[in-house]
C-alpha positions as CSV (number, residue, x, y, z in Angstrom):
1,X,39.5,7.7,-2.4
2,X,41.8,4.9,-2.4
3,X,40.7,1.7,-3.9
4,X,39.0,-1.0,-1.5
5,X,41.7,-4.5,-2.4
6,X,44.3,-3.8,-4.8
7,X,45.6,-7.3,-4.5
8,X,45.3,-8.8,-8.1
9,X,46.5,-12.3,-7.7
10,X,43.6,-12.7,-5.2
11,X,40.9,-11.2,-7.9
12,X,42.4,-13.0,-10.6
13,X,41.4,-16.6,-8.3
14,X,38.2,-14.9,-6.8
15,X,37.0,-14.2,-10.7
16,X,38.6,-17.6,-12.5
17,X,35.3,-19.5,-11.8
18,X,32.7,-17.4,-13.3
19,X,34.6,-17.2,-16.0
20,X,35.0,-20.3,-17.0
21,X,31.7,-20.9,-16.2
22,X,31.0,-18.2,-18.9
23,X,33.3,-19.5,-21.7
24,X,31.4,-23.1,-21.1
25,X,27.9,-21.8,-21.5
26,X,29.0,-19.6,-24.6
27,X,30.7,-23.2,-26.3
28,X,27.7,-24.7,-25.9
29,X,25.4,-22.2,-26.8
30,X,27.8,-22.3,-30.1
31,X,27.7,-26.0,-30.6
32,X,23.4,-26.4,-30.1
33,X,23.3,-23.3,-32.9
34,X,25.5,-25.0,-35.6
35,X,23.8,-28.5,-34.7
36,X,20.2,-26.5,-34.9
37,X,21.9,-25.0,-39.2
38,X,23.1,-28.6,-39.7
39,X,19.4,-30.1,-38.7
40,X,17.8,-27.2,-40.5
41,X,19.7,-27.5,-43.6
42,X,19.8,-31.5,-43.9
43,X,15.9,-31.4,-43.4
44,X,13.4,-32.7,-46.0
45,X,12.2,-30.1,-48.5
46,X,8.8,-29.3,-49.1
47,X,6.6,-30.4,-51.6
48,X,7.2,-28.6,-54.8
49,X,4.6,-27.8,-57.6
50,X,6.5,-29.3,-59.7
51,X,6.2,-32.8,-58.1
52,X,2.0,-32.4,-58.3
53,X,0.0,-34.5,-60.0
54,X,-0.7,-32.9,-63.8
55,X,-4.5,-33.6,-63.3
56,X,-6.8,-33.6,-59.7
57,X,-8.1,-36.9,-59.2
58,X,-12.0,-35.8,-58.1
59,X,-12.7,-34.0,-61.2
60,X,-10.6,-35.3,-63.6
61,X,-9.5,-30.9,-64.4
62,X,-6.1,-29.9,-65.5
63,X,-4.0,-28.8,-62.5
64,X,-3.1,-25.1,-62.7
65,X,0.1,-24.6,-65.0
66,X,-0.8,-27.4,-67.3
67,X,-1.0,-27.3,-70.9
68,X,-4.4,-28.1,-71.9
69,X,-3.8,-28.3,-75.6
70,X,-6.7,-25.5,-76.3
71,X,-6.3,-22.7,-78.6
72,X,-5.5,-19.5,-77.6
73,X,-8.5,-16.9,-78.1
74,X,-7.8,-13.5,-79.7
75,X,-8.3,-11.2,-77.7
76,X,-11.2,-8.5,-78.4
77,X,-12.4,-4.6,-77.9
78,X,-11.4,-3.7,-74.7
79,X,-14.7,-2.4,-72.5
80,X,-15.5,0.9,-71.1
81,X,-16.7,1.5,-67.7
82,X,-18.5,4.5,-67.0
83,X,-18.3,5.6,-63.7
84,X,-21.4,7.1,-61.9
85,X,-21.0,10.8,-60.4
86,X,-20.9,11.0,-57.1
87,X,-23.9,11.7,-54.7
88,X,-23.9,15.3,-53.5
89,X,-23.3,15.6,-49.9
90,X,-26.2,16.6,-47.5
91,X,-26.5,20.2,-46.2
92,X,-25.6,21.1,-43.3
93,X,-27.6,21.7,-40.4
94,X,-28.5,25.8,-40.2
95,X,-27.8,26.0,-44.1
């Protein structure tokens, strides 16, 4: 088989076009995904729980983490829990 145009000065202009076309599309593709890190990065952080109040204002309870100031109570026995036994599974049908 012999191949169809071997002319490569005429492939080289057939196939400039798209290829350029491709190099643009992958610039900006490049430029929207380090503008999206920049915006992503420079964003506001959340709300920590460090910046929460130290007391909720409808009860007027210590917010979790807070020291309250109460002794610690020591701790006692630990409990047992006994288990119950298991049922026994039904017989079978012809048993």
């Amino acid at each position: 088989m012999s191949q169809p145009e071997g002319d490569l000065k005429k492939q080289k202009r057939r196939h400039i076009g798209p290829l350029a076309g491709i190099s643009i599309a992958l610039g900006v593709a490049l430029l929207l995904f380090v503008g999206y890190l920049f915006y992503s990065v420079d964003s506001e952080p959340a709300v920590d729980a460090v910046d929460a109040p130290a007391e909720l204002p409808e009860t007027g309870l210590p917010a979790e983490g807070t020291d309250t100031g109460a002794t610690t109570v020591e701790p006692t026995a630990p409990q047992v829990i006994e288990e119950e036994p298991a049922p026994e599974p039904a017989p079978l049908p012809g048993e």
